[in-house]
VOFI-222201 format. One record per residue (C-alpha): x, y, z; residue number from 1; residue in three letters. Coordinates in Angstrom, 1 decimal. Example, Ala and Ser with C-alpha at 12.3 -4.5 7.8 and 13.67 -1.06 7.14 Angstrom:
<<12.3,-4.5,7.8>,1,ALA>
<<13.7,-1.1,7.1>,2,SER>
This chain:
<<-17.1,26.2,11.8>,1,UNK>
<<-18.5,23.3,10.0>,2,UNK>
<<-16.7,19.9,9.2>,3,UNK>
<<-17.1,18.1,5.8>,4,UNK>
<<-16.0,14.8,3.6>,5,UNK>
<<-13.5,16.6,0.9>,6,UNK>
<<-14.2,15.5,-2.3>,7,UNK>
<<-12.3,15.0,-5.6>,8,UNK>
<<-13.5,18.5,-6.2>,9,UNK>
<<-11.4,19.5,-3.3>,10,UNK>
<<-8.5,18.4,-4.1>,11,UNK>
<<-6.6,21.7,-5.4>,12,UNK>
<<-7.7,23.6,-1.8>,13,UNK>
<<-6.5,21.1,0.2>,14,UNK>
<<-3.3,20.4,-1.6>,15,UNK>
<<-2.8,24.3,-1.2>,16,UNK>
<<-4.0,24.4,2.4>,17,UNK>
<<-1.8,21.4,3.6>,18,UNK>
<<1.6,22.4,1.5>,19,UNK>
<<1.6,26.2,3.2>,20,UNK>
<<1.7,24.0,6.6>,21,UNK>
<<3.3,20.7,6.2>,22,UNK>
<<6.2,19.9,3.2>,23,UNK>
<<5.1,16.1,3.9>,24,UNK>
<<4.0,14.4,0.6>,25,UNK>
<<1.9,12.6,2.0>,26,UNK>
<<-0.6,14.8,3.5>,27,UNK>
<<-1.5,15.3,0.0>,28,UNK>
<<-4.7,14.8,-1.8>,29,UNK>
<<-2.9,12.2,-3.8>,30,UNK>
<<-1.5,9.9,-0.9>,31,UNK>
<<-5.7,9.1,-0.6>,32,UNK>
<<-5.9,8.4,-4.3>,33,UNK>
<<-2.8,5.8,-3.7>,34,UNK>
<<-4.4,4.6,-0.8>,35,UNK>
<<-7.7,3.6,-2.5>,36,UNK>
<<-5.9,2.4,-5.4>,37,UNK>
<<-3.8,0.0,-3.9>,38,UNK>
<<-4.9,-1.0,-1.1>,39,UNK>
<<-8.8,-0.5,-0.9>,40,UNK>
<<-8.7,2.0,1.9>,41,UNK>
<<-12.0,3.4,3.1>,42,UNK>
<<-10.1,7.4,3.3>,43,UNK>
<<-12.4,10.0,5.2>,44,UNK>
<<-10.2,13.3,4.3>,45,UNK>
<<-11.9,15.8,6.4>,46,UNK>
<<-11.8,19.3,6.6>,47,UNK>
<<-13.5,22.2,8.7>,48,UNK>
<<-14.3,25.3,7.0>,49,UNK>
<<-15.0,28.7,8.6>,50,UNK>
<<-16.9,31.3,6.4>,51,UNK>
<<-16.0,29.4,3.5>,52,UNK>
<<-12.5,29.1,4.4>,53,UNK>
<<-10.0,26.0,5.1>,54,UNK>
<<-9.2,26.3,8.8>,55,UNK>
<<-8.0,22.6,9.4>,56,UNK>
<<-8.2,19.1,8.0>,57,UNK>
<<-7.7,15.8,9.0>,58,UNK>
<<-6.4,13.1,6.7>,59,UNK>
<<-7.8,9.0,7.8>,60,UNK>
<<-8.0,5.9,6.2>,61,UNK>
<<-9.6,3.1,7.5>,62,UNK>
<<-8.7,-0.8,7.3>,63,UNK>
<<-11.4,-3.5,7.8>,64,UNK>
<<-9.5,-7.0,7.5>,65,UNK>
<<-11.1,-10.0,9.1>,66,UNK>
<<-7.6,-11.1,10.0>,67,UNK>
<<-6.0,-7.4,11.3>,68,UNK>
<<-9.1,-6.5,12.5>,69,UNK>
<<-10.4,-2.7,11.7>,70,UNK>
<<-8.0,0.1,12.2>,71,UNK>
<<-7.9,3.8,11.4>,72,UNK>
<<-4.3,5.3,10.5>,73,UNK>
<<-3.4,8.5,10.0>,74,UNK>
<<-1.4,8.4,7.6>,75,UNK>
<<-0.4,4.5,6.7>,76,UNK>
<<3.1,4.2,5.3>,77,UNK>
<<4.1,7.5,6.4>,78,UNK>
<<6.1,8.8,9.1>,79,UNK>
<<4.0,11.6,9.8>,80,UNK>
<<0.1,12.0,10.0>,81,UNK>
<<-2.3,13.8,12.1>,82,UNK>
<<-4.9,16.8,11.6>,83,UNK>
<<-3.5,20.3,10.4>,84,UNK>
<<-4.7,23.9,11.6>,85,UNK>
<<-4.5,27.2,10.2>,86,UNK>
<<-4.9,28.9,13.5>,87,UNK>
<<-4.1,28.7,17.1>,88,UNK>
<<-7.3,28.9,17.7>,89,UNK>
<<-8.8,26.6,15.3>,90,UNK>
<<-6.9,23.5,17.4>,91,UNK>
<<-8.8,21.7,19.9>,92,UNK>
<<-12.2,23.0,18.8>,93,UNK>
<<-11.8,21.9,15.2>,94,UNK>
<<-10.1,18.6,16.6>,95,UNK>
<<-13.5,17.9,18.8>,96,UNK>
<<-15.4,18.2,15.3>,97,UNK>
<<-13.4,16.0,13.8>,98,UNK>
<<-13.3,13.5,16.3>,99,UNK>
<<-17.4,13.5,16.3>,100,UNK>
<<-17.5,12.9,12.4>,101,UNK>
<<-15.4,10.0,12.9>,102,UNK>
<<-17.6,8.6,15.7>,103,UNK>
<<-19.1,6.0,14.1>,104,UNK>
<<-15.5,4.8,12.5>,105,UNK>
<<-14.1,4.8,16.1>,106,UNK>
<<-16.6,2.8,17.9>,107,UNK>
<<-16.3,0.3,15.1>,108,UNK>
<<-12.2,0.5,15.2>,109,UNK>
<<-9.6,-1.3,17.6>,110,UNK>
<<-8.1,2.1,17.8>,111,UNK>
<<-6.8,5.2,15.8>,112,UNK>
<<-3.3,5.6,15.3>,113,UNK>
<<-2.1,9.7,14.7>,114,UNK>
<<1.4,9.2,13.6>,115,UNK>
<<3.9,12.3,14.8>,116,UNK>
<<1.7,15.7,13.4>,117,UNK>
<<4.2,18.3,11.9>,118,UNK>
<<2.7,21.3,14.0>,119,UNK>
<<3.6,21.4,17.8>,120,UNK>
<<0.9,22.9,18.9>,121,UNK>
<<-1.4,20.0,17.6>,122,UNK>
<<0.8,17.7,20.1>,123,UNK>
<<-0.3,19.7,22.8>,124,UNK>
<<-3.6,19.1,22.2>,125,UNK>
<<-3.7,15.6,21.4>,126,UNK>
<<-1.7,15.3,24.6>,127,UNK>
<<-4.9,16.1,26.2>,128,UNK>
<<-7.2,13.9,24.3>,129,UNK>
<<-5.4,10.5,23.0>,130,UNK>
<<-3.1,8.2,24.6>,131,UNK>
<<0.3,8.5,23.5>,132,UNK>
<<2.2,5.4,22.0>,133,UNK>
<<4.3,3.1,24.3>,134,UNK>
<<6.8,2.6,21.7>,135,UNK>
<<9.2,5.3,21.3>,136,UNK>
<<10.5,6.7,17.5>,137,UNK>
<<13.0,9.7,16.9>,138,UNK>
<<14.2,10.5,12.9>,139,UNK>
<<17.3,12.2,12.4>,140,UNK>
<<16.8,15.8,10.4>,141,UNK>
<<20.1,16.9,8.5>,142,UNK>
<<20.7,20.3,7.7>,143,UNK>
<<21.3,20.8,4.1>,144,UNK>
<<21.5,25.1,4.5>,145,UNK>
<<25.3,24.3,4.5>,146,UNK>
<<27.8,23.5,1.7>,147,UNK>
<<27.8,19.6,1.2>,148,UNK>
<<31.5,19.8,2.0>,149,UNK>
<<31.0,21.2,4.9>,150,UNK>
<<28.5,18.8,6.3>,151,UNK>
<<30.9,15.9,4.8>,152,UNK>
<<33.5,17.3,7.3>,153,UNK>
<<31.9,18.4,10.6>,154,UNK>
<<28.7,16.0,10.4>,155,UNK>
<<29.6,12.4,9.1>,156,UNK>
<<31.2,10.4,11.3>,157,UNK>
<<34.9,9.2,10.4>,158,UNK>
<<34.2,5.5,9.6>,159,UNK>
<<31.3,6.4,7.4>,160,UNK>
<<33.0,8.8,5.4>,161,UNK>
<<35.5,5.6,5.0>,162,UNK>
<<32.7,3.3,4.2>,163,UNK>
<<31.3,6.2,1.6>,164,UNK>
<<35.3,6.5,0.2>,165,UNK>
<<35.1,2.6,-0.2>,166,UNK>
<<32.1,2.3,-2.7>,167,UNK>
<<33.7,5.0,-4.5>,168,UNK>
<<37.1,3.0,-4.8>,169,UNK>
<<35.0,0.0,-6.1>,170,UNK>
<<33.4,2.3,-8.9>,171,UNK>
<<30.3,2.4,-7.6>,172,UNK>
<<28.5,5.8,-9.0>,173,UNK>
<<24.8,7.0,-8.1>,174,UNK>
<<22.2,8.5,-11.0>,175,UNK>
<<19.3,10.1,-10.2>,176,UNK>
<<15.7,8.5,-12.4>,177,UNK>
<<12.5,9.8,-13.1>,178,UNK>
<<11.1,7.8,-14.8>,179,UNK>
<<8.6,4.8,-13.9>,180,UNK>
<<10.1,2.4,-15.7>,181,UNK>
<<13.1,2.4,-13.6>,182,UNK>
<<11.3,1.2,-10.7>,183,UNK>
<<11.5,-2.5,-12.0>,184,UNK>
<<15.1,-2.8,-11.1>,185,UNK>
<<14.4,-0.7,-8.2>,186,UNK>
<<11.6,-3.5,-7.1>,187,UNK>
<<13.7,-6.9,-7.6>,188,UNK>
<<16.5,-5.6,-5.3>,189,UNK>
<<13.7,-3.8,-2.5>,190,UNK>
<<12.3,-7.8,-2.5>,191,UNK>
<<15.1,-9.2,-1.7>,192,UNK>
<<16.3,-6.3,1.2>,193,UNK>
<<12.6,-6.9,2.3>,194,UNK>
<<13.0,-10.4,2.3>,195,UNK>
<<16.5,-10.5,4.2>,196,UNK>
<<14.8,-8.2,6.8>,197,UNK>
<<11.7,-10.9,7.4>,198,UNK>
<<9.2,-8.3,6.5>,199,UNK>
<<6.3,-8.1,3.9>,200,UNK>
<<6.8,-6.1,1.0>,201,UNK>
<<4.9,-3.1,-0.9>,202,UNK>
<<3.6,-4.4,-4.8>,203,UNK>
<<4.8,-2.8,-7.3>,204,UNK>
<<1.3,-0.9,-7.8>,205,UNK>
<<2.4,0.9,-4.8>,206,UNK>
<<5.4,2.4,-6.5>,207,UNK>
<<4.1,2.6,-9.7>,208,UNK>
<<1.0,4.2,-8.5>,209,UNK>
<<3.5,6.8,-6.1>,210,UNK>
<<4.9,7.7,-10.0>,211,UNK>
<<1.7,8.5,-11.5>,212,UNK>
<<-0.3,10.2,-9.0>,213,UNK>
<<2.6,12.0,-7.2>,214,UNK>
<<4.6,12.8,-10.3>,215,UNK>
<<8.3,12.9,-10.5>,216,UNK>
<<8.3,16.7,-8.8>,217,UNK>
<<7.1,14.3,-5.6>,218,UNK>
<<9.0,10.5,-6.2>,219,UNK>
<<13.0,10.2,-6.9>,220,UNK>
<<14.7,7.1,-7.2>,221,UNK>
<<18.3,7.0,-7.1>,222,UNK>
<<20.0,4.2,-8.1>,223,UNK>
<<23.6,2.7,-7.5>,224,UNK>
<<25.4,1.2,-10.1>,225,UNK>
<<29.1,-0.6,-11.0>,226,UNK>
<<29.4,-0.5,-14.7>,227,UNK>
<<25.5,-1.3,-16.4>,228,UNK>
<<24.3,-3.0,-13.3>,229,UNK>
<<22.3,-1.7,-11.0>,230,UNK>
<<23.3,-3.1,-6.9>,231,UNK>
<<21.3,-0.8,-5.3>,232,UNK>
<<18.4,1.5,-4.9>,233,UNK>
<<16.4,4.2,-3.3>,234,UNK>
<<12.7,5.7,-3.3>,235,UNK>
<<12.8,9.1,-1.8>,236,UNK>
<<9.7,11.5,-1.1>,237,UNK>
<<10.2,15.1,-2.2>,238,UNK>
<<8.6,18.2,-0.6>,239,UNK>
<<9.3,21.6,-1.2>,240,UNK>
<<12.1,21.5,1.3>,241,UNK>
<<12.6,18.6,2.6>,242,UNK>
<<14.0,15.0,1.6>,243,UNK>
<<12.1,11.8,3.4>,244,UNK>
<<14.1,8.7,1.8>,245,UNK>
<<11.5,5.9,1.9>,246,UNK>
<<12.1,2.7,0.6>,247,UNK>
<<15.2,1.0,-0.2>,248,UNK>
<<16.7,-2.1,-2.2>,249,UNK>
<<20.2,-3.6,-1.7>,250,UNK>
<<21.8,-6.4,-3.9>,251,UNK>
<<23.3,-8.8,-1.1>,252,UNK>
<<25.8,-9.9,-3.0>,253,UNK>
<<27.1,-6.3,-3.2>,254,UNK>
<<26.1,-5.1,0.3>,255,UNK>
<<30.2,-5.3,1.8>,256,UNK>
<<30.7,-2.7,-1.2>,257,UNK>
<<28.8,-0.2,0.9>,258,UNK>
<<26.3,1.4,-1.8>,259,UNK>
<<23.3,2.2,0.8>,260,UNK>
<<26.4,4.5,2.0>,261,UNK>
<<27.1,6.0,-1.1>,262,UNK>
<<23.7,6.1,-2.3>,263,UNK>
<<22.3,8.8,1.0>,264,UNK>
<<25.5,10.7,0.6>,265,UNK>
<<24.6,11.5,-3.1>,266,UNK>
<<21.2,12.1,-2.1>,267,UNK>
<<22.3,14.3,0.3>,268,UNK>
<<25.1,16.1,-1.8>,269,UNK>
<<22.1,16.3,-4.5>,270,UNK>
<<19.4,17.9,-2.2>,271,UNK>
<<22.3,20.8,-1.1>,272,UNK>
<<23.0,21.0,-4.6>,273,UNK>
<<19.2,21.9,-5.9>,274,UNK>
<<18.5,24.0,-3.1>,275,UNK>
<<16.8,21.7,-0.3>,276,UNK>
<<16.9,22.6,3.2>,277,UNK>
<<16.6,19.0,5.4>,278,UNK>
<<17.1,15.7,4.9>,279,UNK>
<<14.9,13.5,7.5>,280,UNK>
<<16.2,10.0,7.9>,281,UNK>
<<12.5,9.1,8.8>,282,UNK>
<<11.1,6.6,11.5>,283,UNK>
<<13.6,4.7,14.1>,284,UNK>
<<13.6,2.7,16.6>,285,UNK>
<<16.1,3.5,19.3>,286,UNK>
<<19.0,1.0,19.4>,287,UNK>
<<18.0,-0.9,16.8>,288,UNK>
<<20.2,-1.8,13.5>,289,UNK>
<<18.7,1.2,11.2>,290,UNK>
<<19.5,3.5,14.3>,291,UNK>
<<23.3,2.4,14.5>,292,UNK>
<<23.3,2.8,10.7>,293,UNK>
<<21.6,6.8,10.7>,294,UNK>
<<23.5,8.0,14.0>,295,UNK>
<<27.0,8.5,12.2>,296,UNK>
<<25.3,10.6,9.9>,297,UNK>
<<25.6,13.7,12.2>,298,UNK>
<<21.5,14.5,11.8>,299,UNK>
<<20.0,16.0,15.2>,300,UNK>
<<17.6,13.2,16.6>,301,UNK>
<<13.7,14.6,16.8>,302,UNK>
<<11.3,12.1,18.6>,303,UNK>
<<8.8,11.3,16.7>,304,UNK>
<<5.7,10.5,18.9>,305,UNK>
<<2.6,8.6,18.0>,306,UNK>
<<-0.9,9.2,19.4>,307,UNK>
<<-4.0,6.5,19.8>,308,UNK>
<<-7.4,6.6,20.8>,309,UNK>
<<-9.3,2.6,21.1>,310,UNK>
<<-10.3,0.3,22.9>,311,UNK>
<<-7.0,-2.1,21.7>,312,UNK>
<<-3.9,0.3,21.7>,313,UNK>
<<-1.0,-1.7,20.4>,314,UNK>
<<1.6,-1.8,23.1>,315,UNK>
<<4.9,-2.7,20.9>,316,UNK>
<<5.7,-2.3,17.8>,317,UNK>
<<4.3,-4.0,14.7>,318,UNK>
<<7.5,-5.6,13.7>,319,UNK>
<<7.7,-7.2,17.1>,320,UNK>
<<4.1,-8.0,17.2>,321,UNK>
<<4.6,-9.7,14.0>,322,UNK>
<<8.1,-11.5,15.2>,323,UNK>
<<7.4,-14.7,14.2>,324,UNK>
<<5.9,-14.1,10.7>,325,UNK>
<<8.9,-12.5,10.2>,326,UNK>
<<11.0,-15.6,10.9>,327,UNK>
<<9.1,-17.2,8.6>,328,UNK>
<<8.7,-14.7,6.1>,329,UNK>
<<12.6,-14.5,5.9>,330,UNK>
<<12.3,-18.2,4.8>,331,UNK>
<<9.9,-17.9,2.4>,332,UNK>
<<10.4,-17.6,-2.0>,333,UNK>
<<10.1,-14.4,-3.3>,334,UNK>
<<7.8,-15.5,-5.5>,335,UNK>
<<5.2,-15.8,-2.4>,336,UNK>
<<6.5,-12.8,-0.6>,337,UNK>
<<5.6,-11.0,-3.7>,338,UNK>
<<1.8,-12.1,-3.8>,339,UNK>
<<1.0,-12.2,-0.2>,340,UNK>
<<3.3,-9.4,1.2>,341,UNK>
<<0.7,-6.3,-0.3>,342,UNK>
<<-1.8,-8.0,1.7>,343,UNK>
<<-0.1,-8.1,4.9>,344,UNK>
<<1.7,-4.6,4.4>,345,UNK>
<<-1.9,-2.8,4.3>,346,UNK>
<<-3.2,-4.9,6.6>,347,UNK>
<<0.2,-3.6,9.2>,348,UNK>
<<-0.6,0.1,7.5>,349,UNK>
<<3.6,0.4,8.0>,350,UNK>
């Protein structure tokens, strides 16, 4: 077995290799074109090849910032990261490989940061090798192999399907876009939720770039509306068979009207509809306000553990490592929160 850079040449092999293991998105080929695009990642996509053949690869990108330092993620802004394996046996020997291709990246890097790989057998053997994270993250993973009705009944929670019945009575409806040039509705309200929540913000050349090199097979948005105007919004992730809503967007002044309600339940009711099998609620912090929100939803919580390797391992989570920016950055116009939140969001790499 021998361990290589994929190239651009590549990209149809790996896109096959990775989709018959992971239904992620973002293990794709394209999630390094976005990366490089908008945010000037250096991405080592690395693979190990056996007689020719695609036993394993390893998706990194690397920051260098002289104010967040130089960090390797894989996979920034998404939920899930980590190398994948063909085999069993391919596991911990390919995973040494990659490791010593990275060397020089590592001793350079504060750490490397392996966020919750989709095969188990890969958290075994990382378990062995890296340092697992001292913050803890779960998801919740609904089961859309039911009628929606059905998971209306037994799974949501009695005051949600309330708060769902309540959007409806204030004739609030949800539509379903494709196209890019819905995302600029999409990206006033997501400044605003981002604002309200005192963190930074992706540009828009993140979303716009997520519609061209993903496609609309890949990238739904979903927006909620009350007659013409849109109140509320959601980026969602496709895979073959699974859901990942991303990013959201919530006009405040419509917020007590519960569309972010209304808005998953369609998405929900849509994915049973056109034949989708889970719905993953994607990264949560235990006990904080998103969790309270996604626990009535009836999904089964999943931990969703994160593995390092460095010589500075962060020991909380960004968004309280970052507490007091966020104060400030609650405070501050939009119209600065839109120029300088890009640069902060790659530099965080969540």
């Amino acid at each position: 077995m021998k361990v290589r850079l994929a190239a651009d040449g590549d990209k149809d092999r790996w896109n096959e290799f990775v989709f018959n293991l992971s239904d992620c998105p973002s293990y794709l080929y394209e999630w390094k074109e976005i990366l490089e695009r908008v945010y000037k990642y250096d991405c080592k996509y690395l693979m190990v090849e056996e007689r020719h053949r695609v036993v394993g690869v390893f998706p990194t990108a690397t920051l260098r910032s002289k104010l967040f330092g130089v960090r390797i993620f894989s996979l920034p802004f998404s939920d899930y990261g980590g190398p994948l394996f063909a085999t069993e046996e391919a596991v911990c020997s390919s995973l040494g490989l990659f490791l010593d291709s990275l060397s020089s990246d590592l001793n350079e890097a504060d750490y490397l940061e392996v966020r919750s790989p989709t095969q188990a057998n890969v958290h075994a053997c990382l378990n062995k090798t890296f340092e697992p994270g001292k913050v803890t993250y779960l998801t919740f993973i609904i089961d859309l192999n039911k009628p929606y009705e059905e998971i209306w009944r037994h799974k949501f929670g009695k005051y949600l399907r309330n708060a769902i019945r309540k959007a409806v009575k204030n004739r609030i409806y949800v539509i379903e876009k494709s196209s890019r040039e819905n995302l600029y509705s999409f990206y006033n309200l997501y400044l605003l939720t981002m604002k309200k929540l005192g963190s930074p913000p992706h540009g828009l050349e993140f979303f716009e770039a997520c519609f061209d090199l993903l496609g609309d097979r890949r990238v739904k948005l979903f927006e909620a509306m009350i007659s013409d105007k849109v109140i509320g919004a959601v980026v969602a992730f496709v895979g073959r068979h699974t859901i990942y809503p991303a990013y959201e967007g919530i006009d405040p002044k419509y917020r007590n009207l519960n569309a972010a309600s209304l808005l998953f339940n369609q998405i929900i009711k849509w994915g049973c509809e056109n034949g989708y099998q889970l719905f993953d609620f994607g990264r949560t912090l235990p006990g904080s306000g998103v969790y309270r929100f996604k626990k009535p939803w009836g999904g089964e919580e999943k931990l969703s553990p994160y593995y390092y390797m460095g010589k500075k391992i962060p020991q909380q989570d960004p968004r309280e490592e970052y507490r007091i920016l966020s104060k400030v950055w609650s405070k501050t116009p939009i119209s600065i929160t839109k120029r300088l939140g890009p640069y902060i969001k790659g530099g965080i790499g969540h």
